[in-house]
C-alpha positions, 0 to 999 in steps of 0.5 A: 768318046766318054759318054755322060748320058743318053736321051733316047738315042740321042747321045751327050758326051765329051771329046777325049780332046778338048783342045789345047787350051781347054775349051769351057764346059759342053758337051756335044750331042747326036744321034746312036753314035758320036760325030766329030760335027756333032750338036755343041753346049756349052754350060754357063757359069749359072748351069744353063745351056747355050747352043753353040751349034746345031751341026747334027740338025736335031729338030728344034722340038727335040733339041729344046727337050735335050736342053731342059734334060741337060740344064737338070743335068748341068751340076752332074755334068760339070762335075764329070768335066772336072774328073776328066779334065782336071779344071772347070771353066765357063763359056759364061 
């Protein structure tokens, strides 16, 4: 799993699969080391977050941190989508 960044020990990363067709720009979250259920964010058009699941069960004071991180991360992101994905879409 391509890891973008740490916060912590939490880690934010991408799948090696994104599925077929590719789904929008997110990323997934969790504690020390990937998960297939992992936390999901999926990044809007306007580079904001919006949680799609909390499947890794971050506290909310945790997980609201993350997102403020995430949101200040948002272009960087999107640009490493782009390099291992090829195409950038938005959930919206």
């Amino acid at each position: 799993m391509p890891q973008i960044f740490s916060i912590g020990s939490y880690l934010v990363f991408f799948w090696s699969n994104e599925g077929e067709p590719l789904e929008p720009v997110h990323v997934h979250i969790a504690k020390t080391k990937p998960e297939k259920n992992a936390t999901k964010i999926w990044i809007t058009k306007s580079l904001h977050c919006v949680v799609c699941n909390n499947n890794s069960k971050i506290p909310s004071h945790i997980l609201n941190n993350i997102l403020e991180i995430i949101e200040n991360r948002a272009f960087e992101i999107v640009d490493k989508w782009r390099e291992r994905f090829g195409v950038v879409s938005f959930y919206c």
